[in-house]
C-alpha positions in Angstrom: 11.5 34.1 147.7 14.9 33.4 149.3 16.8 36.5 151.3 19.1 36.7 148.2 16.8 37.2 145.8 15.3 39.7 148.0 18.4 41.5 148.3 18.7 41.8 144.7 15.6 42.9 143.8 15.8 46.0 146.4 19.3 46.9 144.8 17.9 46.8 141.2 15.1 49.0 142.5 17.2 51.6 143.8 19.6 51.3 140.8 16.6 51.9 138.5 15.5 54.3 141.2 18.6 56.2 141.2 19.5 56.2 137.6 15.5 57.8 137.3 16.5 60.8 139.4 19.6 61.2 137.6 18.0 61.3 134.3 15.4 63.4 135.7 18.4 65.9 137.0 20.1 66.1 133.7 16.5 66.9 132.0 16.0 70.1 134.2 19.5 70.6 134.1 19.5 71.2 130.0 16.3 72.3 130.5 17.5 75.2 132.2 21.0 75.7 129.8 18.1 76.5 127.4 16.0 78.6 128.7 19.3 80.5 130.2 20.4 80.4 126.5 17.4 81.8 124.9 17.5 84.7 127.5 20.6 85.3 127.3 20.3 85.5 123.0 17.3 88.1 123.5 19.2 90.5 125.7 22.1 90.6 123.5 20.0 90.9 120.2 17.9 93.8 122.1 21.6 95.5 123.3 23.1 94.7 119.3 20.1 96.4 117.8 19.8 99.3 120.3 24.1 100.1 119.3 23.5 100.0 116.2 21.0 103.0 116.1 23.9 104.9 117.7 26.8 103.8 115.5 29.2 104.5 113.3 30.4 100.9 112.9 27.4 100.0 111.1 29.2 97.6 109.1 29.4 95.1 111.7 27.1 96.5 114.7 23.9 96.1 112.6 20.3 93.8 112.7 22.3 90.7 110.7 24.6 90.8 113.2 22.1 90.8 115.9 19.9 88.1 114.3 23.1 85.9 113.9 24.1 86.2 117.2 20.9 85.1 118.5 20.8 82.3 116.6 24.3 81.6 117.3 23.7 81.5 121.3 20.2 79.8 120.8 22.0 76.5 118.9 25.0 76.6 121.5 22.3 76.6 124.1 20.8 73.5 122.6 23.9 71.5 121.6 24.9 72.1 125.5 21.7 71.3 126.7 21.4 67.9 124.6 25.3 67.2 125.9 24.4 67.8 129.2 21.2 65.3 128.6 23.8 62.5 127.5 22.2 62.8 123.8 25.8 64.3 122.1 28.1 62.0 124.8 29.0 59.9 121.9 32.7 60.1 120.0 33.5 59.9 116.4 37.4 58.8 115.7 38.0 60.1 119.7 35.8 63.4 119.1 32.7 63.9 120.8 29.9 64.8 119.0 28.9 67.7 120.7 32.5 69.4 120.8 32.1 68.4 116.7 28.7 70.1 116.7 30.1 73.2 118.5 33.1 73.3 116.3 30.7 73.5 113.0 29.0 76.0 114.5 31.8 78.7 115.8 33.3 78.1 112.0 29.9 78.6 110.2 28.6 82.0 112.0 32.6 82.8 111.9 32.3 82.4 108.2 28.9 83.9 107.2 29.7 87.1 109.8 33.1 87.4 108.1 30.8 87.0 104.7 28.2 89.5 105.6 31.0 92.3 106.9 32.7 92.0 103.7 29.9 92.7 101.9 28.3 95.1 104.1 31.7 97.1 103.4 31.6 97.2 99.9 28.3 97.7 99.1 28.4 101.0 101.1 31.5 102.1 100.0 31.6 105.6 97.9 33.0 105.1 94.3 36.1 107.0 95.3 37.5 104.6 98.2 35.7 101.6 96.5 39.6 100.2 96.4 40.7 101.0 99.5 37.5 99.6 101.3 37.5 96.4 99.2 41.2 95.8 99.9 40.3 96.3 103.7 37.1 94.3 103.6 39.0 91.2 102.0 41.9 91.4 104.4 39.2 91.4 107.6 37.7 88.4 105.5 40.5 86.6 105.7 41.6 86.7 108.8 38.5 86.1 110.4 37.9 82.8 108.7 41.9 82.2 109.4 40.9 82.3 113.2 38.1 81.1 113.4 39.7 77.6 111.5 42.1 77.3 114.1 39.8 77.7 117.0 37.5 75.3 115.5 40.3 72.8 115.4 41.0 73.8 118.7 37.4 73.2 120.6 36.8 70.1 118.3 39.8 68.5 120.2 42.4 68.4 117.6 45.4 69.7 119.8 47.5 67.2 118.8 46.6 66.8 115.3 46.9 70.3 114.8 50.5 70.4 116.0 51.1 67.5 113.0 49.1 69.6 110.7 51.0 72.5 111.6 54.1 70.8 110.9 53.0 69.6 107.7 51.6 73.1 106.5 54.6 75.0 107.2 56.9 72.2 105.0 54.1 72.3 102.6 54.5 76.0 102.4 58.2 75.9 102.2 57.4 73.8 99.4 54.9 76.0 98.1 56.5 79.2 98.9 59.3 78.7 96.2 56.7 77.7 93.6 54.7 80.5 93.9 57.1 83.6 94.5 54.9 85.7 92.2 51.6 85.0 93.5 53.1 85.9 96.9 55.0 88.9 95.6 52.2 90.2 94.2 50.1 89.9 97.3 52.1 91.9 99.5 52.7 94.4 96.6 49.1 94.6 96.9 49.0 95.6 100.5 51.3 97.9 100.1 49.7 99.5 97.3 47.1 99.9 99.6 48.7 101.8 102.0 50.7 103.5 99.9 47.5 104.9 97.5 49.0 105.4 94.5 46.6 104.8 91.9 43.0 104.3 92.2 40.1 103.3 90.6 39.2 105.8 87.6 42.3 107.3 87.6 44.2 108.1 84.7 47.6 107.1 85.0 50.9 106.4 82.8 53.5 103.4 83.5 56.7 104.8 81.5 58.5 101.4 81.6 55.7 99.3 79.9 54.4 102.0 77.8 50.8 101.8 79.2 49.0 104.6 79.4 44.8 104.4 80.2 42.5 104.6 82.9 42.5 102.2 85.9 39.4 99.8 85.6 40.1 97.7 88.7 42.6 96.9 92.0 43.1 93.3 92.8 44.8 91.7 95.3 47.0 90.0 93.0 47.1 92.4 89.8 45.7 95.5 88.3 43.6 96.3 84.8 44.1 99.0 83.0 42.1 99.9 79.9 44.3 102.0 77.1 43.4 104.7 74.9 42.7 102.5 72.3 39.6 100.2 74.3 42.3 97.0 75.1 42.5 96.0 79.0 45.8 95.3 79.7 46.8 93.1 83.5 49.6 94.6 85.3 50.8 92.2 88.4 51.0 94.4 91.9 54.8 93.5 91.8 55.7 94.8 88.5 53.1 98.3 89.4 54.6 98.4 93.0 58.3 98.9 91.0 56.9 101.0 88.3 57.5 104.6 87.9 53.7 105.5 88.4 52.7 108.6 86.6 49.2 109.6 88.0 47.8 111.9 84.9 44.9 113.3 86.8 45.5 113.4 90.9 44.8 117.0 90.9 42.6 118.8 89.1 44.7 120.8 86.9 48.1 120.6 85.7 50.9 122.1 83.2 50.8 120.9 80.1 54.7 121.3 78.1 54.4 122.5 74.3 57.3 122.9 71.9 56.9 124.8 68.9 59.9 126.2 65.9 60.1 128.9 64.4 62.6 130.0 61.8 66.0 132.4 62.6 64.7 135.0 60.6 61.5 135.2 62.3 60.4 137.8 65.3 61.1 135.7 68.3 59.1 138.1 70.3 56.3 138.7 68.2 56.3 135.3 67.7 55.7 134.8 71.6 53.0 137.5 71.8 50.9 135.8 69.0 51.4 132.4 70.7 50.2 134.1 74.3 47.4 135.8 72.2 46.1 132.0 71.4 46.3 130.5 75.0 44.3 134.0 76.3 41.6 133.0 74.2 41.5 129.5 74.8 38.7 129.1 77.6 40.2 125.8 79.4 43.9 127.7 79.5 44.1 128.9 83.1 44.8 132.5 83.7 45.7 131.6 87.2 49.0 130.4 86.8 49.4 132.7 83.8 50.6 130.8 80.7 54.1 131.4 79.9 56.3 131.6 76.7 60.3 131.3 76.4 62.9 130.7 74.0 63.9 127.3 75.3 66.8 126.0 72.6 68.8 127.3 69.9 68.0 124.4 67.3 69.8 123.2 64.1 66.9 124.5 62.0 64.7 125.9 64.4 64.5 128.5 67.3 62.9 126.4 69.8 59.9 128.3 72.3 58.5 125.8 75.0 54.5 126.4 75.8 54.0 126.7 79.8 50.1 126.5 80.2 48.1 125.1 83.4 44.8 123.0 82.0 42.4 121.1 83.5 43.6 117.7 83.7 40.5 115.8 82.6 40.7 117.3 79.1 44.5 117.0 78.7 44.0 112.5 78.8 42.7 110.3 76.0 40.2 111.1 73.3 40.1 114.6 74.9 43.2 115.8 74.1 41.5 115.5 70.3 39.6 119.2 71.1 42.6 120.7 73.5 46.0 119.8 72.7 45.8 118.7 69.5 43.6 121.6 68.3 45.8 124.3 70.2 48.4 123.5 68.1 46.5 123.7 64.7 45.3 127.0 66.6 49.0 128.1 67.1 50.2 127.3 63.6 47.3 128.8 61.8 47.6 132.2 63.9 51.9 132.0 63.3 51.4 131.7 59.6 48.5 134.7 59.7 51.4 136.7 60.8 53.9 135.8 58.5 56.2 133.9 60.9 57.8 130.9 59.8 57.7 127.5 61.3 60.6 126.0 59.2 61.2 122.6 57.9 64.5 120.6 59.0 67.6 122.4 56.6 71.5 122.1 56.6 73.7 124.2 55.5 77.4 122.7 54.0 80.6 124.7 54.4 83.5 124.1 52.1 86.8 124.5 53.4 88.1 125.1 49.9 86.8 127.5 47.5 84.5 125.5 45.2 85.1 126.1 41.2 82.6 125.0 38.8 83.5 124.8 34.7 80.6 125.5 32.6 81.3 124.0 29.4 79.5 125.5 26.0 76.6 122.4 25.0 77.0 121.5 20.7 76.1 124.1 18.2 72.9 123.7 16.6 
């Protein structure tokens, strides 16, 4: 063996020799990424857990949380190790596949903790805010998985495509923005519904422009259902509610109820008032606490007009209720106004003449 080929074969030796101990470097090296990743995933599930006995934000401090941010730190300790190993060095369309793998990942646990908190929200919300906490746990849905897209883009690589994505989402939401006014209308009518509060779900309510009265069944984001008196679900968008008069039939627990009832001229106006208190005193869902009150409230063409004051509770002045309150308090008041001889006239006119009127009577045939 010549001096050359001597020379060569010591140089490949110490290539293969070299290239051995860096292989062998980059083994412990992701050998230890894991091992400081798995540790590291422990102590924060152990520190999750342990806050979440002592909590009050146990909608997102919680053992799901915990669990999935072990897992989270436990694959981002191995997709680094394996990177670190040459295994992920390869690129896909200028990407590497570890920055690709990483990407998926943030997005994913991004996603199913978004997901869970959602849930977790809405599931333990009381029947009462059951509106207000499902308006809130969408919104925190939605923004987490807005974030955690763009961040995703962002340790993937995609700087400079996301700049021309940008670009073409905001023209492609000018575009949009004009098709879908109402969609976007309603949404931020929706928010501010939220804020504002007023309607909510079980409440009886009354839209005087649209005629719909019923009780709320359900609060989107986008509209609102409301089932009538008569069993029909009607779908209100949150823009046209937002600019409604809302009328909000039960909000409190009682409320004055307004009753108009004639009686003739002729009639005792205030004996007609004492029978008519006489009937609200014995009703036992009239309040007696605002006392009920009586007054002559118009000088009618047929009728002296007294308006009913009374404070009721409000759950049995809506819907099918008001069958066995309102309606029967008037067949109550009537029937105790004729008992006492007091009349509740019928619509009349009476014709002046400015002349005196002379009528000829003429004879019929003799028979």
């Amino acid at each position: 063996m010549n001096t050359s080929s001597l020379d060569i074969t010591i140089i490949q030796n110490l290539l293969s020799g070299e290239k051995s101990s860096v292989i062998l470097i980059s083994t412990i090296k992701a050998l230890v990424i894991l091992i400081v990743g798995i540790v590291i995933a422990k102590i924060v599930k152990s520190n999750v857990l342990r806050a979440s006995r002592n909590t009050t934000y146990v909608w997102i401090i919680n053992e799901e949380t915990a669990s999935a941010l072990y897992n989270f730190i436990v694959f981002m300790a191995i997709i680094e190790a394996l990177d670190t190993a040459g295994i992920l060095s390869h690129k896909f369309w200028g990407i590497t596949l570890s920055n690709l793998l990483i990407a998926t990942l943030v997005f994913y646990f991004s996603y199913l903790f978004a997901k869970k908190s959602r849930d977790y929200l809405i599931s333990r919300a009381p029947q009462s805010k059951l509106p207000e906490v499902q308006l809130k746990a969408k919104l925190f849905y939605y923004t987490v998985i807005t974030f955690a897209f763009f961040i995703s883009l962002n340790i993937a690589g995609i700087s400079g495509e996301l700049s021309t994505l940008l670009a073409a989402a905001g023209i492609t939401g000018i575009v949009l923005g004009f098709a879908s006014q109402a969609v976007i209308s309603n949404f931020i009518s929706g928010i501010f519904m939220y804020f504002d509060k007023p309607l909510q779900v079980g409440d009886a309510v009354r839209i005087p422009e649209s005629e719909i009265e019923g009780i709320v069944e359900d609060i989107h984001i986008l509209s609102t259902r409301i089932r009538q008196w008569d069993g029909t679900l009607v779908r209100i968008p949150n823009a046209s509610l937002f600019n409604s008069n809302i009328v909000n039939l039960q909000r409190y627990p009682v409320r004055r109820t307004t009753i108009v009832v004639g009686i003739s001229y002729r009639s005792d106006v205030q004996k007609a008032i004492d029978v008519i208190l006489r009937v609200l005193d014995e009703e036992p869902y009239v309040l007696a606490k605002p006392e009920p009150r009586v007054y002559v409230d118009e000088l009618g063409d047929s009728s002296v007009n007294l308006k009913i004051w009374a404070w009721v509770p409000s759950t049995l002045w809506i819907g099918q209720n008001l069958l066995r309150s309102k309606f029967l308090l008037l067949q109550k008041i009537k029937e105790a106004l004729e008992a006492e001889g007091i009349e509740i006239p019928f619509p009349q006119r009476v014709n002046w003449f400015a002349d005196e009127l002379r009528v000829r009577i003429e004879n019929g045939p003799e028979k």
